[in-house]
N, C-alpha and C positions, 0 to 999 in steps of 0.2 A: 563466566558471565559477570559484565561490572554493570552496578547500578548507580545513575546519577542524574543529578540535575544541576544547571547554575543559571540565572537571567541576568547576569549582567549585560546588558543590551550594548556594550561596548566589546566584550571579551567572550561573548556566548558562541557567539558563531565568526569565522572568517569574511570579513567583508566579501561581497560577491564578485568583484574581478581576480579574487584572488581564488576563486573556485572555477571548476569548468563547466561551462555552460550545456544546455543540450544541444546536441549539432543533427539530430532526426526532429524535421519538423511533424507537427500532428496527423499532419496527413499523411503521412509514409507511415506512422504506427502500427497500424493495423496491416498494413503490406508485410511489415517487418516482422510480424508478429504471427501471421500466418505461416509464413515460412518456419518459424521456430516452436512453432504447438506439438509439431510430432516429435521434440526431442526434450522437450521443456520441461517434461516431468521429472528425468534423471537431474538437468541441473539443480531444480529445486529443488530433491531431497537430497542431494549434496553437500547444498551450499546453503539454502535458505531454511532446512525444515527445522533448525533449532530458533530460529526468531520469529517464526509463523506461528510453533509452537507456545511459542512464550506471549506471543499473542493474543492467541485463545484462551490461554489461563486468564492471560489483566482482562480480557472483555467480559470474564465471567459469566457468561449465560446463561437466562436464566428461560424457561419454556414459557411463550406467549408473546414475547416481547417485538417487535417489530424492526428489524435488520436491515439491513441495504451494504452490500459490498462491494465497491466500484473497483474495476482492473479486476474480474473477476478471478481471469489467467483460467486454466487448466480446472478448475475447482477444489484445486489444493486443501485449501481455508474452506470453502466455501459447503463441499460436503460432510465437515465437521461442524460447521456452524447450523447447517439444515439438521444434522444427527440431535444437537444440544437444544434445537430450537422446533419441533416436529411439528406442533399446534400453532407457532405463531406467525409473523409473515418474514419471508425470507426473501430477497431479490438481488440478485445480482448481474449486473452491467461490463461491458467489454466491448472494446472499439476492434478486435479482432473477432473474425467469424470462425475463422482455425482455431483458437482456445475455446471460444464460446462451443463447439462439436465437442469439442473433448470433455468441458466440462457437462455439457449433458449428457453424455457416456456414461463419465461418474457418477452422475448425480440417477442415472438409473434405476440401482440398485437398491436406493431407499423409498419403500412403499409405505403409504400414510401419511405421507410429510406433503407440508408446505410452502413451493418457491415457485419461482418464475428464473427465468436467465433471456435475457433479451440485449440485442445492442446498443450500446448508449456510449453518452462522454458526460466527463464530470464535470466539464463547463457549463451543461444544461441537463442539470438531473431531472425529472418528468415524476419527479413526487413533491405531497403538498408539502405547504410550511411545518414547521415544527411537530413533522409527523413519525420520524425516525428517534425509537433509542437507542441504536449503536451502528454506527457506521463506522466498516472495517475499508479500509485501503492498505494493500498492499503492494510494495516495488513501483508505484507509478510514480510520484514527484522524481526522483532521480531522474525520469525521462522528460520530465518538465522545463523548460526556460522561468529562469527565475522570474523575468516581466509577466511571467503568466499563472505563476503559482497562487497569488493573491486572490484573480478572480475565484479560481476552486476554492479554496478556503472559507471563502466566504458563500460560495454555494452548500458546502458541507454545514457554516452554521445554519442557513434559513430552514435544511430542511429537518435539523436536529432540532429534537425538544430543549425545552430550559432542562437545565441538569443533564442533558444526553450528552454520552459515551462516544470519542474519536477513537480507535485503534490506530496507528499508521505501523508500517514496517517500508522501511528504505533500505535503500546500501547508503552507504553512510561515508564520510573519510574514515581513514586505516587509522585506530591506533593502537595495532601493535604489531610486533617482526613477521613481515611477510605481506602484510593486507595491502600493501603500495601497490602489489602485481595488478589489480586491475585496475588499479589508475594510468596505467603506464601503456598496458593493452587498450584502454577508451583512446588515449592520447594517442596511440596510432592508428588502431581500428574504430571508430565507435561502434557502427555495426558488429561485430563482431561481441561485443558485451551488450548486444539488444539495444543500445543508445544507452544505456544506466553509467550513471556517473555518481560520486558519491556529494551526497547533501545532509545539511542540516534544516530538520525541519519545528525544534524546539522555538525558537525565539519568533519566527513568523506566525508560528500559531498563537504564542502570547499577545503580540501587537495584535493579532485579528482579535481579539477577546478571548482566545482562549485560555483556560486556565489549566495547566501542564503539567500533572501529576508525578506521571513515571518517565523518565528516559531513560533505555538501558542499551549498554553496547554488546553485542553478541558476533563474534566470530566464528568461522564453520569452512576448513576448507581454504585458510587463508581469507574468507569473503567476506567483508565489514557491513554490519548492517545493523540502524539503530532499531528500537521499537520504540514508541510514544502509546499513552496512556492520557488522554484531554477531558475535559467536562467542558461543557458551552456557556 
C-alpha cells in the first residue's frame, strides 16, 4: 500500500478525455446491479476488501455519531460501520433493490443497533443540511459520467457538517504491473466490470471545497483502487 497526495490542478489528475467515461447510464444501474448482488460478495472480498478495509480504519468511528453510506452494495462496509457505531444513526442508501436484500440479510444478525437501509441516489440525498459526520461511499463515482460527478459532490457537502468526514473508495487507474487488465476488459465489456472504470477523484473534491487529507493507492488481485480521506 502507497500513501500519497499532490494538488497540482494541472498534473493531479488526467485531463478527462483522456479518461473513459461511464458508458451504463443511471438508469440501467440498478438493472445492472441486481443481476450482480448474488455473486458480488466473492468479487469484493477478492478484489476490494483491502481498500474498504483501509477505509474503515481513516473513518475512525466513533459510537453516537451520525453516518450515511451511499452505494450501500451488499453491506460490505456497511455492517462494520453499524458494528462500530451501535447507539448512533446509521443509514444506508442503494439504487439497486438485489444489494439492498442482501444487505439486510447481513445486517440481520446485529441486534441492538441502529440503521435503516432504504432506496435512494446520491443526486438527491432525503437528509437535512449539515446533518451528517461521516459519509462513506464506496465504488460508485467510477460508474459515474464525469458531467455528473459535481452535482453528487456537492450534494455530499450540504448534507455534511462543517468539519465532517468524506470516506470515498474507487477503482482508480493502474499503477502498477498488471492493474491495466481491467481497463482493457471495461474497454471491451463495460458490463461485464459492473460499468466501473478507473477514476480520480482527489482534485474534484478540492475544487468543490473540499479539503483532501489522505489518498492512498491499494492493489488486491491485480484491482486498482484509490481510498480518499476529506473534511468539508
Amino acid at each position: 500500500m502507497e500513501s500519497s497526495f499532490s494538488c497540482c490542478r494541472v498534473t493531479c489528475c488526467r485531463k478527462h478525455h483522456r479518461l473513459l467515461d461511464a458508458s451504463i447510464s443511471q438508469k440501467r444501474i440498478g438493472e445492472v446491479y441486481d443481476r450482480i448482488a448474488p455473486v458480488y460478495d466473492l468479487w469484493g472480498k477478492l478484489t476490494e476488501s483491502r481498500a474498504r478495509n483501509r477505509a474503515l480504519e481513516l473513518a475512525n468511528i466513533q459510537d453516537g455519531q451520525h453516518i450515511l453510506e451511499v452505494a450501500v452494495g451488499t453491506g460490505l462496509a456497511f455492517y462494520e460501520i453499524v458494528k462500530r457505531n451501535p447507539t448512533g444513526s446509521n443509514m444506508g442508501i442503494d439504487l439497486s433493490a438485489g444489494m439492498l436484500e442482501k444487505a439486510r440479510r447481513r445486517l440481520r444478525s446485529l441486534s441492538g443497533t441502529n440503521y435503516s437501509l432504504a432506496a435512494g441516489t446520491a443526486f438527491d440525498l432525503k437528509v437535512e443540511d449539515e446533518s451528517i459526520d461521516l459519509l462513506v461511499n464506496n465504488y460508485m463515482f467510477d460508474l459515474i459520467a464525469f458531467d455528473d460527478m459535481d452535482d453528487i459532490i456537492h450534494e455530499f457537502r450540504r448534507v455534511l457538517k462543517n468539519n465532517g468526514r468524506l470516506v470515498l473508495v474507487n477503482m482508480t487507474q493502474g499503477e502498477r504491473f498488471g492493474s491495466g487488465l481491467y481497463e482493457t476488459i471495461y474497454r471491451i465489456s463495460p458490463a461485464s466490470m459492473g460499468g466501473c472504470r478507473g477514476v480520480k477523484m482527489a482534485e474534484k473534491l478540492q475544487l468543490a471545497g473540499f479539503h483532501v487529507e489522505v489518498r492512498e493507492y491499494v492493489q488486491q488481485m491485480l484491482f486498482p483502487s484509490e481510498v480518499l480521506l476529506a473534511r468539508k
